[in-house]
C-alpha beads as a LAMMPS data file, in Angstrom:
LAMMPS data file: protein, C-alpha beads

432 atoms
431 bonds

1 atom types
1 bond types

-500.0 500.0 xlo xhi
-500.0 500.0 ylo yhi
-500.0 500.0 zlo zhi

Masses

1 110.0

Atoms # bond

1 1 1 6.280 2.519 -7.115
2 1 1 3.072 4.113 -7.789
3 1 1 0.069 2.671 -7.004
4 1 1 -3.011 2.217 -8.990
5 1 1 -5.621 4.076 -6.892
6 1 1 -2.481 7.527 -7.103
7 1 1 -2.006 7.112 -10.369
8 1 1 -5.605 7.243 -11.289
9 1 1 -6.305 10.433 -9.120
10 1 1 -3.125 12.148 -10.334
11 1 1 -4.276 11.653 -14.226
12 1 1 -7.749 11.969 -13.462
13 1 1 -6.726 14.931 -11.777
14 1 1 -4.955 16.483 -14.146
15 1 1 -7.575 15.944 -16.404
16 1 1 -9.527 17.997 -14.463
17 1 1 -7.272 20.599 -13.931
18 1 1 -6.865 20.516 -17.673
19 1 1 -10.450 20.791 -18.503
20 1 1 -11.456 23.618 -15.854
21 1 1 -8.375 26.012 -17.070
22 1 1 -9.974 25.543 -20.392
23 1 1 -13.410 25.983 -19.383
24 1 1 -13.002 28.775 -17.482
25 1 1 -11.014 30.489 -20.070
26 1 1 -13.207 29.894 -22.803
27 1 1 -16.112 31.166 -20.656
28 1 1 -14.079 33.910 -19.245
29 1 1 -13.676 34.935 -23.278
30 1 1 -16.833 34.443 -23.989
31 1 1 -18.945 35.916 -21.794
32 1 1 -16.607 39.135 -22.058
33 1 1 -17.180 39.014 -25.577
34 1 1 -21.270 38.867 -25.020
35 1 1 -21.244 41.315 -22.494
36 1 1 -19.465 43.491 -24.792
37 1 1 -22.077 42.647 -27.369
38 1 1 -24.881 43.302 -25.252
39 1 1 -23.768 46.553 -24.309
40 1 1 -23.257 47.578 -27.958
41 1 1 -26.863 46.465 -28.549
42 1 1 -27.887 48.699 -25.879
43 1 1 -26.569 51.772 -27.396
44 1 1 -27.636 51.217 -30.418
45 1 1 -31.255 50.680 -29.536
46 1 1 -30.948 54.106 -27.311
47 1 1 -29.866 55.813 -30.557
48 1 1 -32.308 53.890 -32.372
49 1 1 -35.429 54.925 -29.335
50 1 1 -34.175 58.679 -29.052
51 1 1 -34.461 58.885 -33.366
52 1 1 -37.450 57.439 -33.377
53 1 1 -38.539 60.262 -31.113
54 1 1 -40.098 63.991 -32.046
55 1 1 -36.934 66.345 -32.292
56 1 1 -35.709 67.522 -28.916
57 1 1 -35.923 71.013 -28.052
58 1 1 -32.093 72.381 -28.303
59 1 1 -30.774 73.060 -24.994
60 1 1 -27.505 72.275 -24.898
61 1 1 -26.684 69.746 -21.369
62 1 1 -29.741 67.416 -19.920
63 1 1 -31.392 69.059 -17.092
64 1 1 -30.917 66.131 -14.838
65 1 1 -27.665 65.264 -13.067
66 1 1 -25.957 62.491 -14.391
67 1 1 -26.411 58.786 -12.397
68 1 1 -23.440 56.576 -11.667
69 1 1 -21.060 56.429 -13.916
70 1 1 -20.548 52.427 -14.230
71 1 1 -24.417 53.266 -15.432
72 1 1 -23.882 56.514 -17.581
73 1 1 -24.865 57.471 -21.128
74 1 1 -23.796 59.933 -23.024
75 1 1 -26.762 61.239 -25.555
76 1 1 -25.224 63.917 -27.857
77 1 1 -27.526 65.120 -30.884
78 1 1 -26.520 67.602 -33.497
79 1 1 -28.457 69.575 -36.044
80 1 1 -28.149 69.371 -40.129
81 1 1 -26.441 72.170 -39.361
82 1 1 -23.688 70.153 -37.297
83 1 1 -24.848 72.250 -34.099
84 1 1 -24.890 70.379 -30.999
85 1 1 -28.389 70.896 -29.807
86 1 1 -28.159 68.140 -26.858
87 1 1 -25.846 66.960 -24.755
88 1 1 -26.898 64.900 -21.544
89 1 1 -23.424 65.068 -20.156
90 1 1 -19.816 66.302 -21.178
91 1 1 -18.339 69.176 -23.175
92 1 1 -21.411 71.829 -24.530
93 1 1 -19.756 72.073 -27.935
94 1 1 -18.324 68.904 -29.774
95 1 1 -17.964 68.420 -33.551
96 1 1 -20.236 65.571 -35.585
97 1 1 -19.289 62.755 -35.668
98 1 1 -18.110 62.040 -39.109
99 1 1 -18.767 57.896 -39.699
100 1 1 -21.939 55.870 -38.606
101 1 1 -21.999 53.164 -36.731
102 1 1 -19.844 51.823 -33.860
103 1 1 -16.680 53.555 -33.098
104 1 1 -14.180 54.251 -29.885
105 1 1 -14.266 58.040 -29.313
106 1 1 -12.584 60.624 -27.042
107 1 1 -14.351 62.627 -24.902
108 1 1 -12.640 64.935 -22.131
109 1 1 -9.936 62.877 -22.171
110 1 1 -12.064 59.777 -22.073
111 1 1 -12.442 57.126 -24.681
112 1 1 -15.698 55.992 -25.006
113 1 1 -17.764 53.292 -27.085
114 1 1 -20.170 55.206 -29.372
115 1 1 -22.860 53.974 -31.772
116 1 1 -23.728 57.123 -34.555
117 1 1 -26.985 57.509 -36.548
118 1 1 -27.498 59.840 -38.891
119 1 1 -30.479 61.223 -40.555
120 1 1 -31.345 64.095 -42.760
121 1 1 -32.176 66.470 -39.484
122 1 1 -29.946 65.584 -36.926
123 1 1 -27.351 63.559 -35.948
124 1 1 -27.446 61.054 -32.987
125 1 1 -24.706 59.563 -30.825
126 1 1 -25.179 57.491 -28.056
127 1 1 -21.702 56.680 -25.683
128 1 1 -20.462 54.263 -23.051
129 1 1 -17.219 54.687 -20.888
130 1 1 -14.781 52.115 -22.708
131 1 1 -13.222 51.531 -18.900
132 1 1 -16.561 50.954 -17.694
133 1 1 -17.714 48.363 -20.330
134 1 1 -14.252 46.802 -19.914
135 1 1 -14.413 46.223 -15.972
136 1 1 -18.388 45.151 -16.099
137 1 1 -17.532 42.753 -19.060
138 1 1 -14.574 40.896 -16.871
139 1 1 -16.718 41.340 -13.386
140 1 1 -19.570 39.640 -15.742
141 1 1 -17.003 36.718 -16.880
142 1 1 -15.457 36.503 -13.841
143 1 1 -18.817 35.617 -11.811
144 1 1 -19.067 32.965 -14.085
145 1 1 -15.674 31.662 -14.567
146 1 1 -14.764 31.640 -11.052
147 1 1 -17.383 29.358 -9.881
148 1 1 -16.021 26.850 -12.487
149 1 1 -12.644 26.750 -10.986
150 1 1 -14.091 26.366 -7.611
151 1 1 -15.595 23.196 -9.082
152 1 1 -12.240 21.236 -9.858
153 1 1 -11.051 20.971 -6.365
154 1 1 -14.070 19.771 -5.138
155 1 1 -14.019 17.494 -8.102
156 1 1 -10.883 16.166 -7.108
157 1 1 -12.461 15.260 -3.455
158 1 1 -15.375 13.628 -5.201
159 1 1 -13.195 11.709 -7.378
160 1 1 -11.150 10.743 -4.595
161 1 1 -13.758 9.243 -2.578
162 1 1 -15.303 7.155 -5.963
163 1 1 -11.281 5.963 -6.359
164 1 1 -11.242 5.228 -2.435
165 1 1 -14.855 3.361 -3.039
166 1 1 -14.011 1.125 -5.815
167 1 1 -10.728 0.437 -4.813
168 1 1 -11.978 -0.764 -1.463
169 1 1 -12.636 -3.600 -3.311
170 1 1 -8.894 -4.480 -4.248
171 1 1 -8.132 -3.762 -0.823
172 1 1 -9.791 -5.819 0.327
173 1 1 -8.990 -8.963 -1.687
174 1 1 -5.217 -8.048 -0.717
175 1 1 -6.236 -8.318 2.436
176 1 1 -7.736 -11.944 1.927
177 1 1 -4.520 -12.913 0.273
178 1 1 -2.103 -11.236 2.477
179 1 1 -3.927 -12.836 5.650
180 1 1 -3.991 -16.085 4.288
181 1 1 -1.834 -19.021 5.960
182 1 1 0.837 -20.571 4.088
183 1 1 -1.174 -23.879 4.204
184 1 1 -4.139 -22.748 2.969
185 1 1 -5.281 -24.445 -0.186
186 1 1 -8.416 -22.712 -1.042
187 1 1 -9.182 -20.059 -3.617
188 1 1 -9.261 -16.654 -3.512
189 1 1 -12.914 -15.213 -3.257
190 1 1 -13.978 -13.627 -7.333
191 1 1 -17.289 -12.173 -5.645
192 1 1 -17.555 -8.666 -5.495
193 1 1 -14.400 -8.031 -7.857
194 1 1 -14.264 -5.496 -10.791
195 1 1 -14.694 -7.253 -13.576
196 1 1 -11.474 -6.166 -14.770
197 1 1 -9.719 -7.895 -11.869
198 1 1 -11.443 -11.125 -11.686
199 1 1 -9.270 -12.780 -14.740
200 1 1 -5.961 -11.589 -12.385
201 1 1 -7.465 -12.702 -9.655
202 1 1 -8.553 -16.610 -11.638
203 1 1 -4.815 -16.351 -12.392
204 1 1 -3.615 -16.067 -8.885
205 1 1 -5.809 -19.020 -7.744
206 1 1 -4.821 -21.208 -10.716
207 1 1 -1.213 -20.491 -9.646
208 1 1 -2.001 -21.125 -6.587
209 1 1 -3.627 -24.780 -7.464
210 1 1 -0.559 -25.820 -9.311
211 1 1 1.876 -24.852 -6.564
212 1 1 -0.315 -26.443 -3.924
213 1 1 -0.208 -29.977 -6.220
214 1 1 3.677 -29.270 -6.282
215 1 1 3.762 -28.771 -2.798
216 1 1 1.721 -31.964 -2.069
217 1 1 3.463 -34.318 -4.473
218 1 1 6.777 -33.035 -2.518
219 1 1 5.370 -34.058 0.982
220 1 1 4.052 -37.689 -0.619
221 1 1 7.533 -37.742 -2.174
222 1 1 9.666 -37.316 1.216
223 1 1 6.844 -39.578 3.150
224 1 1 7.171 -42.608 0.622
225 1 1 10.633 -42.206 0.441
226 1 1 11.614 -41.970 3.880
227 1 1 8.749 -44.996 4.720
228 1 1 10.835 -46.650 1.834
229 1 1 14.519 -46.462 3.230
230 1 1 13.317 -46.827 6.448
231 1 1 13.478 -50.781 6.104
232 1 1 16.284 -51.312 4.079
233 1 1 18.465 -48.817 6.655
234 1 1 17.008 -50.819 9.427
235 1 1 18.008 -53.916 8.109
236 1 1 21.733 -52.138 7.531
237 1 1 21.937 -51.298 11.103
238 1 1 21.598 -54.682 12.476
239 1 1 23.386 -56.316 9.745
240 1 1 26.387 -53.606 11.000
241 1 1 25.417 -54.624 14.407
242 1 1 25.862 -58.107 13.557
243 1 1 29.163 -57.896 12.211
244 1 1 30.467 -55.685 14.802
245 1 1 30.004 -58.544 17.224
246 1 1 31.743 -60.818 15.124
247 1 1 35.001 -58.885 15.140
248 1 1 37.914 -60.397 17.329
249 1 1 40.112 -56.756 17.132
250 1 1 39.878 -53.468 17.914
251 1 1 41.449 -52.440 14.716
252 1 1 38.802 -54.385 13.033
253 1 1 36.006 -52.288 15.233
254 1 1 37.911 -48.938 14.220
255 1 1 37.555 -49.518 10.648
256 1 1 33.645 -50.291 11.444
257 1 1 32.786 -47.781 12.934
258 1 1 32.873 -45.042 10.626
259 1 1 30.410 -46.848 8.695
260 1 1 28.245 -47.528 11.739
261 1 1 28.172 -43.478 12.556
262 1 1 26.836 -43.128 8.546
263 1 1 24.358 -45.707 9.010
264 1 1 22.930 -43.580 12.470
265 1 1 22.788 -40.765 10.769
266 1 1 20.835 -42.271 7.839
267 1 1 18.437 -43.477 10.126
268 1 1 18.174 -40.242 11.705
269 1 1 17.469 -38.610 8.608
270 1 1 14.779 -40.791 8.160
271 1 1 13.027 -40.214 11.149
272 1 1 13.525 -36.601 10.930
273 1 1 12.282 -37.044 7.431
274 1 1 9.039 -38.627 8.616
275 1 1 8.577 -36.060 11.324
276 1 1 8.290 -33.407 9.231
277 1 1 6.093 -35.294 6.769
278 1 1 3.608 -36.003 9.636
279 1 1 4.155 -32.073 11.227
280 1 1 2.938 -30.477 7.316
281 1 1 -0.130 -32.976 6.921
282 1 1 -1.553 -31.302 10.349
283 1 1 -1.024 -34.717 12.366
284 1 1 -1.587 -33.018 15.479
285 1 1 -0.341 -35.624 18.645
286 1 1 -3.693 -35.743 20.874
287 1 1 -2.262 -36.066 24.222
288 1 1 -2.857 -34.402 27.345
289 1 1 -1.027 -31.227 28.431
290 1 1 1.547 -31.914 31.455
291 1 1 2.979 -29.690 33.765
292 1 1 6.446 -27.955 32.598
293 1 1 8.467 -29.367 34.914
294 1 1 8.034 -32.995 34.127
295 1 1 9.075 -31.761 30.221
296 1 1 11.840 -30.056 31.719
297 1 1 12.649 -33.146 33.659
298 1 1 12.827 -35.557 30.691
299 1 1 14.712 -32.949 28.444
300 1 1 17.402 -32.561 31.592
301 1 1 17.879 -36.459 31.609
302 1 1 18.265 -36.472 27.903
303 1 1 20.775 -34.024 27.588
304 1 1 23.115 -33.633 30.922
305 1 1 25.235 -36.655 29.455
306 1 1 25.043 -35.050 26.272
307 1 1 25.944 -31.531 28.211
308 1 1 28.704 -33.186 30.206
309 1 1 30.489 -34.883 27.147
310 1 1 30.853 -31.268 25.211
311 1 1 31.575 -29.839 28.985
312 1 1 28.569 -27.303 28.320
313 1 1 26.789 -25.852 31.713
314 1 1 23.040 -26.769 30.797
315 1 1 20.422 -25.134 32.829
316 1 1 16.614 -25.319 33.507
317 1 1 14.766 -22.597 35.655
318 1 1 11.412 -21.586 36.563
319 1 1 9.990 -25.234 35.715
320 1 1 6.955 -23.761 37.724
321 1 1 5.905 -21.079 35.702
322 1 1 2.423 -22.841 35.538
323 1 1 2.566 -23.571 31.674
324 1 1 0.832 -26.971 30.741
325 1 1 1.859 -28.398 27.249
326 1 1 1.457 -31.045 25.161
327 1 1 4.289 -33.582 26.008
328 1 1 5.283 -34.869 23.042
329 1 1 5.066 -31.347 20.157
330 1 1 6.297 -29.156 23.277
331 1 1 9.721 -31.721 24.183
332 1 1 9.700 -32.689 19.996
333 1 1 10.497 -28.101 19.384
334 1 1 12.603 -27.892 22.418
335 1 1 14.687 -30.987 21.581
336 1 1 15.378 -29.505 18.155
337 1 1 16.532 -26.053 19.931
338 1 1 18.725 -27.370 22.720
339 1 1 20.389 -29.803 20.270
340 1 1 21.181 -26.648 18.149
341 1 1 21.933 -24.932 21.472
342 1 1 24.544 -27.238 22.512
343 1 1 26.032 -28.470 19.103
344 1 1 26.954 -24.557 18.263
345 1 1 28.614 -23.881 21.602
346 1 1 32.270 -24.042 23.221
347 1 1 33.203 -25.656 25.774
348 1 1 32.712 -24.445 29.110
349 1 1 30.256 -22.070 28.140
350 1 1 26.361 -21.741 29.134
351 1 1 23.147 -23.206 27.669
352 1 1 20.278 -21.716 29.080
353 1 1 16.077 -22.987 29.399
354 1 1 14.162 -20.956 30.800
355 1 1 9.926 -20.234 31.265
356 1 1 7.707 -17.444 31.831
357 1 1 4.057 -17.539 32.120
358 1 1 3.463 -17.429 28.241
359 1 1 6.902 -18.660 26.862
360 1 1 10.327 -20.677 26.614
361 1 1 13.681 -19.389 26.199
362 1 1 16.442 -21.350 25.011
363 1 1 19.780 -19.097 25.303
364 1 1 23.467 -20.250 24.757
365 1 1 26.730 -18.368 24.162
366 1 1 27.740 -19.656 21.303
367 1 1 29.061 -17.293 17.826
368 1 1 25.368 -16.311 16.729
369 1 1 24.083 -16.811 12.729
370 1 1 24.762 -13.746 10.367
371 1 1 22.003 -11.425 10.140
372 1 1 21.848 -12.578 6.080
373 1 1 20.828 -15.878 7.291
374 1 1 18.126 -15.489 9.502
375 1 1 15.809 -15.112 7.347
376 1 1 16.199 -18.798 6.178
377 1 1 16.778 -20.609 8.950
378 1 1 13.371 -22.794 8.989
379 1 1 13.974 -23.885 5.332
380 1 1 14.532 -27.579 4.565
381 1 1 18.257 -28.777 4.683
382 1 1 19.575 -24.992 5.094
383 1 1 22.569 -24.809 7.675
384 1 1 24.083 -21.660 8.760
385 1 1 27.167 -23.586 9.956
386 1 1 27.942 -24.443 6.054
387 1 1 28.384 -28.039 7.370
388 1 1 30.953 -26.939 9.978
389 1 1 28.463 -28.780 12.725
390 1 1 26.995 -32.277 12.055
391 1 1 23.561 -32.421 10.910
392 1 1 20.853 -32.419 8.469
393 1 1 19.064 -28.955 8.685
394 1 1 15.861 -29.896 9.219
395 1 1 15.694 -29.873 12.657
396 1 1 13.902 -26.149 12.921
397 1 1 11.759 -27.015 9.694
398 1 1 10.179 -29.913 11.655
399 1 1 10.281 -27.566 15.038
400 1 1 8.763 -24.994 13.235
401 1 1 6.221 -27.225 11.050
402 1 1 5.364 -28.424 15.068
403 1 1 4.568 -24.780 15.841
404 1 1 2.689 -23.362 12.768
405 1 1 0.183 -26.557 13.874
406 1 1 -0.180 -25.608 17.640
407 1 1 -0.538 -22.157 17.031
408 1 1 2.646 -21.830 18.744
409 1 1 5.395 -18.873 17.932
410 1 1 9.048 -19.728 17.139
411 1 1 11.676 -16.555 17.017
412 1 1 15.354 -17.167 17.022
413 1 1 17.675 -13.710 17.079
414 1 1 21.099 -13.055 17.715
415 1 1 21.244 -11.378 21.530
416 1 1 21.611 -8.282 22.388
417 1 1 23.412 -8.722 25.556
418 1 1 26.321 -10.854 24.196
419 1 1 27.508 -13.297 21.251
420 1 1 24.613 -16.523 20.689
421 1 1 21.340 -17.446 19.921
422 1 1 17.577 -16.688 22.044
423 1 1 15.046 -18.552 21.179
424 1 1 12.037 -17.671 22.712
425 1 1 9.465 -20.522 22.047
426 1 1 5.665 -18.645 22.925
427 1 1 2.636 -20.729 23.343
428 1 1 0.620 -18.215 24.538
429 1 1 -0.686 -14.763 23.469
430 1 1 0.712 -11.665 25.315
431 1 1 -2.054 -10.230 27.152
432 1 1 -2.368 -6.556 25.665

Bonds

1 1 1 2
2 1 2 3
3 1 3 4
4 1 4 5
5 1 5 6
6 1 6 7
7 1 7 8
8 1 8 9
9 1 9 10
10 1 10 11
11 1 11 12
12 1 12 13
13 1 13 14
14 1 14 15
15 1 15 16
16 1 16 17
17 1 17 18
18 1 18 19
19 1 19 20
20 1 20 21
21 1 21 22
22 1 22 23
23 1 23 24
24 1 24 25
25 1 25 26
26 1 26 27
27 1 27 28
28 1 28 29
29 1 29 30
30 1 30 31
31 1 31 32
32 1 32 33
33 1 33 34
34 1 34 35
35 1 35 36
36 1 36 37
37 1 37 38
38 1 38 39
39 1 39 40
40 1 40 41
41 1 41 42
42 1 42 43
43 1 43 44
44 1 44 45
45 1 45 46
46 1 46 47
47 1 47 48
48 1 48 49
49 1 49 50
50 1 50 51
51 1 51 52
52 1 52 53
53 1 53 54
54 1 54 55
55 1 55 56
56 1 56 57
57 1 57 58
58 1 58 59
59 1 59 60
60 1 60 61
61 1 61 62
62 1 62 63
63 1 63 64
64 1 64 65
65 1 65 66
66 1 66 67
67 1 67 68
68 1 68 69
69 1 69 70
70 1 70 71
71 1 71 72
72 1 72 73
73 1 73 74
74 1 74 75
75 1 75 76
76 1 76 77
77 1 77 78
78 1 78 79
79 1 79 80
80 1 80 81
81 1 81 82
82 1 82 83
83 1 83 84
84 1 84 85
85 1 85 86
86 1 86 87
87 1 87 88
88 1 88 89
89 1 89 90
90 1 90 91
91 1 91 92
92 1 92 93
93 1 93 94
94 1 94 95
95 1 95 96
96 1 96 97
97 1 97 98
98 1 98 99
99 1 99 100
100 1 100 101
101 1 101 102
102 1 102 103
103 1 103 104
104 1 104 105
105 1 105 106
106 1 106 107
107 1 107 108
108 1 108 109
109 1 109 110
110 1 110 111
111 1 111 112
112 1 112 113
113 1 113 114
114 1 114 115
115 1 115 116
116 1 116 117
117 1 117 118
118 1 118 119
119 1 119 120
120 1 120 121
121 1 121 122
122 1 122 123
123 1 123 124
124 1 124 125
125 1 125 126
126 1 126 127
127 1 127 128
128 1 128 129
129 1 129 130
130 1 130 131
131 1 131 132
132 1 132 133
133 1 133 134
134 1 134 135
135 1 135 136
136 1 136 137
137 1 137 138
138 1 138 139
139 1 139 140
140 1 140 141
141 1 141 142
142 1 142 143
143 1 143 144
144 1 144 145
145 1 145 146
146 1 146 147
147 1 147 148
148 1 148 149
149 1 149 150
150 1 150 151
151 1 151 152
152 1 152 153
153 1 153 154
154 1 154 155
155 1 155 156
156 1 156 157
157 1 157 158
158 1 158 159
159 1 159 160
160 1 160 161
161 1 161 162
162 1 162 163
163 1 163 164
164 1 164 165
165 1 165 166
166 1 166 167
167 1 167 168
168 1 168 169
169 1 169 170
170 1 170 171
171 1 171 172
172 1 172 173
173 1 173 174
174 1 174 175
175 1 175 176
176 1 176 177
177 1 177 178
178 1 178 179
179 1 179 180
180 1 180 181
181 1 181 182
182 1 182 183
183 1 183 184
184 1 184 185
185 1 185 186
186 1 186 187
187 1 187 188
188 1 188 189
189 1 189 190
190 1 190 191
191 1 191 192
192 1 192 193
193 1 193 194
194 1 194 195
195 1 195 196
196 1 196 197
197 1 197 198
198 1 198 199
199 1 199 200
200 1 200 201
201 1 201 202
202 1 202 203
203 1 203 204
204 1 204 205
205 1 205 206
206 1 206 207
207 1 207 208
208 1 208 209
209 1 209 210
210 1 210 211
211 1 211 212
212 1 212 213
213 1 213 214
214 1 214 215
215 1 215 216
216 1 216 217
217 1 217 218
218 1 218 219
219 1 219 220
220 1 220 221
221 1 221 222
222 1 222 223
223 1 223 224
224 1 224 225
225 1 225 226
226 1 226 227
227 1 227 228
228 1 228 229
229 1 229 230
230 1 230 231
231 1 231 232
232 1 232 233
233 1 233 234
234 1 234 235
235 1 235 236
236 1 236 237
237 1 237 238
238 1 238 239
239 1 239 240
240 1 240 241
241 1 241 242
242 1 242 243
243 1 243 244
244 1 244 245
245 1 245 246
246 1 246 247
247 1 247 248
248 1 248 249
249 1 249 250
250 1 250 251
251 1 251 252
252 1 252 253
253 1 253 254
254 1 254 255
255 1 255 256
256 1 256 257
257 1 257 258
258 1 258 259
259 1 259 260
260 1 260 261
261 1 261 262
262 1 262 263
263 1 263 264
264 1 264 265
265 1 265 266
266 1 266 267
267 1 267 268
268 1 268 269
269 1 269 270
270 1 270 271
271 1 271 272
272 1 272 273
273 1 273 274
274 1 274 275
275 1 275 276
276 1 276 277
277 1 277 278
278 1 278 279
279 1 279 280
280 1 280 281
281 1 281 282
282 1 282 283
283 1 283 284
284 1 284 285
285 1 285 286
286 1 286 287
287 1 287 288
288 1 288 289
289 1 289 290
290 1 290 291
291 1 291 292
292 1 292 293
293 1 293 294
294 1 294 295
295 1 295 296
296 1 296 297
297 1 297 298
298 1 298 299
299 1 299 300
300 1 300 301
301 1 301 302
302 1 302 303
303 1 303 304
304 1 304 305
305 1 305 306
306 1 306 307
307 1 307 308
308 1 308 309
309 1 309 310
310 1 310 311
311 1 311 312
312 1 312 313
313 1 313 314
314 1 314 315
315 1 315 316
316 1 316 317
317 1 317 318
318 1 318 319
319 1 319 320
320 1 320 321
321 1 321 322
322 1 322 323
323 1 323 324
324 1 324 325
325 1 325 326
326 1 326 327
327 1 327 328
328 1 328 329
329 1 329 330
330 1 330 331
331 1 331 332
332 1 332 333
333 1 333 334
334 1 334 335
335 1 335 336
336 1 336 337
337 1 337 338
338 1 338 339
339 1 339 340
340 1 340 341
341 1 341 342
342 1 342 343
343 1 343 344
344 1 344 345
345 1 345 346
346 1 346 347
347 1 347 348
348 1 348 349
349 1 349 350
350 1 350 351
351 1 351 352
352 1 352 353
353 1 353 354
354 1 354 355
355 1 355 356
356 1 356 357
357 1 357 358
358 1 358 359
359 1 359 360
360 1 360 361
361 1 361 362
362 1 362 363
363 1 363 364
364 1 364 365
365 1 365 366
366 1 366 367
367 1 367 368
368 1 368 369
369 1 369 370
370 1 370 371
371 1 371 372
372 1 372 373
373 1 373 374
374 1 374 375
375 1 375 376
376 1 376 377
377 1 377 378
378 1 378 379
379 1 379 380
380 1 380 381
381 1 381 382
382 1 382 383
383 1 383 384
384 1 384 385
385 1 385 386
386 1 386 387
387 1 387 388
388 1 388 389
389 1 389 390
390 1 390 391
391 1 391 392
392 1 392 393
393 1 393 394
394 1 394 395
395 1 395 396
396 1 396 397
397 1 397 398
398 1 398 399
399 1 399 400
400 1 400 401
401 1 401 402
402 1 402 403
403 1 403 404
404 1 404 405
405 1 405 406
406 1 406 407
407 1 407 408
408 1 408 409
409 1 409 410
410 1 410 411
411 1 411 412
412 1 412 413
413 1 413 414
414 1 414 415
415 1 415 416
416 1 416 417
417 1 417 418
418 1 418 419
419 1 419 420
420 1 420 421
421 1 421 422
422 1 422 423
423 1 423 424
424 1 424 425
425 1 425 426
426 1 426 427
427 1 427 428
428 1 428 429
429 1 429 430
430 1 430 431
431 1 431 432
């Protein structure tokens, strides 16, 4: 597609173009045709000076030698008689000419542009070479035109740098939007905006305002609902609890317990539901940062019996890398990866934490997400299993909700090495 500041130099442009091929033609023409003009002027007022003189002594040819002939007239004069008398240049006999005024005559094989006056004692005709007049006349027009087309590309750079200077403008209120964070609520600065753009502009930030009241009526919506069922699921759980006790067989605790797993999972749901609630409103934990290896510690306790039961090989190294996190965001992002980690691997194959100075990377050898589904795997809900694995799909929404408010970089990719998923978890800038 096009963009504005092109297609306003390429029409602007070719306006140009248009209006210097005319210009210089036209002035090409004209001038030509006033050079021609002048020229005729300036024989005629020869043969008009010379008539006005006493009669010239015959002679036949002009004593003088003739000047250059881009500069050369030919003075002829005849008597009544039709005698040539004078002749500053050319044959020494000719015949009179025969019609006053201008006229194209030929002259030793030359054609010349004559002006003829006549009066009762002589006859006077004053010449020009015709190839002479012709190449002065275009030299003339061609001094002037040429100049003129010199001026379009030149134009062109001026107008390109006036585009370049206005447009630097749009620029760069792109740039303001473009750079903006997904959270960001506020407007999009009108100052210093064409006029013509400011109404798109008002548009954009009106948008904006609705989507942002959308977007906050659906985070109330998920708080007040999960704060809601929290309660009432609570409740559900002990009152399952409760009846579980009371059961005398184990066919009676089999039957249960389907409806005890649904109830857990509810409840996670919840929670999950209210961690991602607190994660978009910014809640930011304030704790202090501890050392890597006691987070690696309480994530290994967590999940080795988890590890063992799906007869995974879970691994932590380089505990000591020297990176100092916030406990509860930095074992809250981690949690959510390992769980995926583990929950999309076979058994007996390898899950993988590891630390570097400035990251965390969770690895496993599991069967990897389709490239087509990358792209949304931090959305709400969305599972790249298709359901084939238990859960919700929120755990990277939260993980990543965790991240965009630390400052923190999540990037999950297929490896490169073999089948599964690296996640490399950075929470601190690459030196450059």
């Amino acid at each position: 597609m096009t963009s504005l500041r092109n297609a306003i130099l390429i029409r602007m442009a070719g306006l140009l173009l248009a209006v210097g091929i005319v210009s210089a033609g036209a002035t090409y023409y004209y001038v030509q045709e006033e050079t021609q003009l002048t020229f005729d002027t300036e024989i005629r007022q020869f043969a008009t000076y010379v008539e006005a003189l006493s009669p010239l002594a015959p002679g036949g040819k002009a004593p003088l030698p003739p000047v250059g002939a881009e500069d050369l007239f030919l003075l002829q004069i005849w008597d009544s008689a039709g005698k040539l008398t004078w002749s500053s240049s050319g044959p020494a006999d000719a015949p009179v000419p025969k019609v006053q005024g201008y006229g194209i005559d030929q002259i030793d094989a030359t054609h010349w542009r004559s002006y003829t006056l006549f009066n009762p004692q002589r006859t006077i005709r004053v010449s020009l070479p015709l190839d002479e007049r012709n190449e002065q006349a275009s030299t003339a027009a061609l001094q002037i035109a040429i100049p003129m087309a010199v001026i379009v590309p030149l134009s062109w750079l001026v107008l390109s740098v006036m585009i370049d200077r206005i447009m630097r403008r749009l620029d760069r209120a792109a740039w303001l939007i473009r750079s903006r964070k997904p959270d960001d609520p506020s407007a999009v600065p009108e100052e210093n905006l064409p006029k013509e753009v400011q109404p798109f502009v008002a548009s954009i930030n009106e948008l904006v305002g609705r989507l942002n009241d959308n977007v906050e009526q659906q985070k109330r919506f998920v708080s007040d609902a999960a704060h809601e069922l929290r309660t009432p699921l609570t409740a559900i759980g002990i009152q399952i609890g409760n009846l579980e006790n009371s059961l005398t067989t184990a066919a009676q605790r089999e039957r249960i317990a389907p409806l005890k797993a649904g109830a857990k999972r509810a409840n996670q749901l919840i929670e999950q539901l209210l961690q991602l609630a607190r994660a978009e409103k910014g809640r930011v934990a304030v704790q202090d940062e501890v050392s890597l290896g006691a987070i690696f510690s309480t994530l290994q306790s967590t999940f080795d019996p988890i590890a063992v039961q799906n007869k995974i090989e879970l691994s932590f190294a380089n505990a000591s890398s020297g990176l100092a996190l916030n406990q509860h965001d930095a074992i809250h992002v981690l949690t959510a990866l390992i769980e995926n980690a583990i929950a999309y691997s076979q058994p007996g194959s390898r899950v993988t934490v590891s630390a570097s100075p400035e990251s965390i990377v969770v690895q496993d050898e599991g069967p990897g997400i389709p490239p087509e589904k990358l792209p949304h795997i931090f959305e709400r809900f969305y599972r790249a299993s298709n359901g084939l694995v238990p859960g919700t799909g929120l755990g990277l929404s939260i993980a990543k909700a965790v991240c965009d408010q630390r400052g923190w970089l999540l990037h999950i990719a297929n490896r490169q090495d073999r089948a599964g998923i690296r996640a490399v978890l950075q929470v601190k800038k690459v030196s450059a």
